[in-house]
C-alpha positions, 0 to 999 in steps of 0.5 A: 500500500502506498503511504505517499499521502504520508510524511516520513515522521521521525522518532523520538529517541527515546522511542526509537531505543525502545521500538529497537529493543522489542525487536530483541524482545524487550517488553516494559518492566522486564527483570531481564533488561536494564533500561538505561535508556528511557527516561521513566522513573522506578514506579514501585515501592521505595524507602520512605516514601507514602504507599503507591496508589492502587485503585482509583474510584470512578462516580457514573457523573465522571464518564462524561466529558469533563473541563477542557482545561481541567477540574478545578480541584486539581487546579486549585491543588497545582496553585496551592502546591506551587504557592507553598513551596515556591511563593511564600511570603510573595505578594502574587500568589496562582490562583486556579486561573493560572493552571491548566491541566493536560493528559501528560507533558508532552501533549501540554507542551504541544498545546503551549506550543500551538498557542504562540504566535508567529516569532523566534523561539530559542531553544537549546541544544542538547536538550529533550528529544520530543522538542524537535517534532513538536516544533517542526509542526509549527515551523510556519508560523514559529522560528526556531533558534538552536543555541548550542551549549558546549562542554566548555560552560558545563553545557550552561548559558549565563543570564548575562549571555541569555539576556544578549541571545534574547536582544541579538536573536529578536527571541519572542520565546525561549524554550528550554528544559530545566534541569535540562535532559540530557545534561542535568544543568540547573538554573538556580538562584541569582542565575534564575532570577537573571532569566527572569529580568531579562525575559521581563525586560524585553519581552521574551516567554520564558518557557520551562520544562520542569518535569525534573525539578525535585530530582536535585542533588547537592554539590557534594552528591547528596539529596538536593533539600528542595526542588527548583523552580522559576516559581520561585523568581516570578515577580507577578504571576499574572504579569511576569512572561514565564510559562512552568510546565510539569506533572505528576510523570517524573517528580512523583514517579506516575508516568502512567496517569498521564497528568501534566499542568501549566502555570503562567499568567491567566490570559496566557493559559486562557489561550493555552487551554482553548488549544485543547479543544482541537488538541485533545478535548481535556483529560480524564475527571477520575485521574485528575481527582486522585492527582489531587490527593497525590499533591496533597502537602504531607503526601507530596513531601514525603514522595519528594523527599524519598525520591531525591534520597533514592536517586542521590544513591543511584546517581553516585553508584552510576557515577562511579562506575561509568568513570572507573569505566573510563567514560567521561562524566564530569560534564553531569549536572546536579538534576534529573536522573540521567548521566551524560557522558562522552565516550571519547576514552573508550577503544573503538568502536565503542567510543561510538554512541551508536556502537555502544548502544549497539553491543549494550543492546546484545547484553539486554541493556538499553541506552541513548546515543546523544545525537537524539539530543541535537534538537533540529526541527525540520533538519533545517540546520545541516551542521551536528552540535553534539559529536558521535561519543556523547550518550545519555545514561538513565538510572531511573529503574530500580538500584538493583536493576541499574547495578545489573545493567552497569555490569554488563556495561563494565563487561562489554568496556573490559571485552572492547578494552581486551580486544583493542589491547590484542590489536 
C-alpha cells in the first residue's frame, strides 16, 4: 500500500531505543533488561516514601466529558502546591486561573506550543528529544533558534549571555528544559532570577520544562533539600512572561496517569487551554481527582523527599562506575536522573554512541546515543552540535536493576578494552 499521502515522521529517541529493543524482545518492566535508556522513573515501592496508589474510584457523573482545561480541584491543588513551596511570603500568589491541566507533558507542551504566535523561539541544544517534532509542526508560523551549549560552560548559558541571545536573536520565546535532559544543568538562584529580568525586560516567554525539578542533588552528591523552580523568581504571576510546565510523570514517579499542568499568567493559559479543544478535548475527571490527593502537602513531601534520597544513591553508584569505566562524566549536572557522558576514552568502536548502544543492546541493556539530543526541527540546520561519543545514561529503574545493567556495561568496556589491547 502506498503511504505517499504520508510524511516520513521521525522518532523520538527515546522511542526509537525502545521500538529497537522489542525487536530483541524487550517488553516494559522486564527483570531481564536494564533500561538505561528511557527516561521513566522506578514506579514501585521505595524507602520512605507514602504507599503507591492502587485503585482509583470512578462516580457514573465522571464518564462524561469533563473541563477542557481541567477540574478545578486539581487546579486549585497545582496553585496551592506551587504557592507553598515556591511563593511564600510573595505578594502574587496562582490562583486556579493560572493552571491548566493536560493528559501528560508532552501533549501540554504541544498545546503551549500551538498557542504562540508567529516569532523566534530559542531553544537549546542538547536538550529533550520530543522538542524537535513538536516544533517542526509549527515551523510556519514559529522560528526556531538552536543555541548550542558546549562542554566548555558545563553545557550552561549565563543570564548575562541569555539576556544578549534574547536582544541579538529578536527571541519572542525561549524554550528550554530545566534541569535540562540530557545534561542535568540547573538554573538556580541569582542565575534564575537573571532569566527572569531579562525575559521581563524585553519581552521574551520564558518557557520551562520542569518535569525534573525535585530530582536535585547537592554539590557534594547528596539529596538536593528542595526542588527548583522559576516559581520561585516570578515577580507577578499574572504579569511576569514565564510559562512552568510539569506533572505528576517524573517528580512523583506516575508516568502512567498521564497528568501534566501549566502555570503562567491567566490570559496566557486562557489561550493555552482553548488549544485543547482541537488538541485533545481535556483529560480524564477520575485521574485528575486522585492527582489531587497525590499533591496533597504531607503526601507530596514525603514522595519528594524519598525520591531525591533514592536517586542521590543511584546517581553516585552510576557515577562511579561509568568513570572507573573510563567514560567521561564530569560534564553531569546536579538534576534529573540521567548521566551524560562522552565516550571519547573508550577503544573503538565503542567510543561510538551508536556502537555502544549497539553491543549494550546484545547484553539486554538499553541506552541513548546523544545525537537524539541535537534538537533540529525540520533538519533545517545541516551542521551536528553534539559529536558521535556523547550518550545519555538513565538510572531511573530500580538500584538493583541499574547495578545489573552497569555490569554488563563494565563487561562489554573490559571485552572492547581486551580486544583493542590484542590489536
Amino acid at each position: 500500500m502506498s503511504t505517499a499521502a504520508f510524511r516520513d515522521v521521525p522518532y523520538m529517541g527515546v522511542i526509537w531505543v525502545v521500538d529497537e529493543a522489542m525487536k530483541r524482545g524487550f517488553r516494559n518492566l522486564d527483570p531481564n533488561w536494564c533500561n538505561l535508556g528511557q527516561g521513566m522513573p522506578e514506579i514501585g515501592p521505595i524507602e520512605g516514601a507514602p504507599e503507591r496508589l492502587r485503585t482509583i474510584d470512578v462516580a457514573v457523573a465522571d464518564l462524561a466529558y469533563g473541563p477542557v482545561g481541567g477540574i478545578d480541584a486539581l487546579r486549585e491543588r497545582v496553585a496551592e502546591h506551587y504557592n507553598r513551596l515556591f511563593r511564600s511570603g510573595k505578594r502574587s500568589k496562582y490562583r486556579k486561573e493560572n493552571v491548566g491541566i493536560a493528559a501528560g507533558g508532552r501533549l501540554m507542551l504541544s498545546r503551549l506550543i500551538a498557542a504562540l504566535g508567529s516569532h523566534n523561539l530559542g531553544h537549546v541544544v542538547p536538550d529533550y528529544t520530543a522538542y524537535e517534532d513538536l516544533l517542526d509542526y509549527h515551523r510556519y508560523r514559529i522560528k526556531p533558534i538552536a543555541i548550542e551549549t558546549t562542554p566548555d560552560t558545563s553545557f550552561h548559558i549565563p543570564a548575562s549571555a541569555f539576556e544578549t541571545l534574547v536582544r541579538q536573536q529578536a527571541l519572542g520565546s525561549f524554550l528550554i528544559s530545566n534541569p535540562c535532559n540530557p545534561t542535568g544543568n540547573i538554573i538556580e538562584g541569582e542565575e534564575l532570577s537573571g532569566y527572569v529580568h531579562a525575559a521581563r525586560k524585553h519581552g521574551c516567554f520564558l518557557l520551562f520544562d520542569e518535569f525534573y525539578s525535585h530530582f536535585i542533588v547537592d554539590k557534594d552528591g547528596a539529596p538536593g533539600r528542595e526542588p527548583v523552580s522559576a516559581a520561585s523568581v516570578v515577580d507577578d504571576v499574572d504579569r511576569d512572561p514565564v510559562v512552568l510546565v510539569d506533572g505528576l510523570t517524573k517528580n512523583y514517579r506516575y508516568p502512567g496517569l498521564r497528568v501534566g499542568w501549566i502555570l503562567g499568567p491567566s490570559a496566557v493559559i486562557e489561550q493555552v487551554t482553548r488549544t485543547a479543544s482541537a488538541i485533545d478535548g481535556g483529560p480524564p475527571v477520575p485521574i485528575q481527582q486522585a492527582a489531587a490527593r497525590l499533591l496533597e502537602p504531607d503526601r507530596a513531601d514525603q514522595e519528594t523527599t524519598a525520591t531525591r534520597a533514592a536517586f542521590a544513591k543511584k546517581r553516585q553508584l552510576m557515577m562511579s562506575t561509568l568513570g572507573n569505566m573510563g567514560i567521561d562524566v564530569q560534564h553531569t549536572g546536579r538534576g534529573t536522573f540521567y548521566i551524560w557522558a562522552s565516550l571519547r576514552k573508550l577503544a573503538s568502536p565503542l567510543d561510538n554512541a551508536d556502537a555502544f548502544f549497539r553491543a549494550a543492546l546484545d547484553k539486554k541493556v538499553m541506552t541513548v546515543p546523544g545525537r537524539f539530543f541535537d534538537v533540529n526541527p525540520g533538519r533545517a540546520r545541516s551542521a551536528r552540535m553534539i559529536d558521535e561519543t556523547w550518550t545519555r545514561f538513565s538510572f531511573g529503574p530500580p538500584i538493583d536493576n541499574v547495578r545489573l545493567g552497569l555490569d554488563r556495561l563494565r563487561s562489554i568496556q573490559a571485552a572492547g578494552a581486551g580486544t583493542a589491547k590484542a590489536g
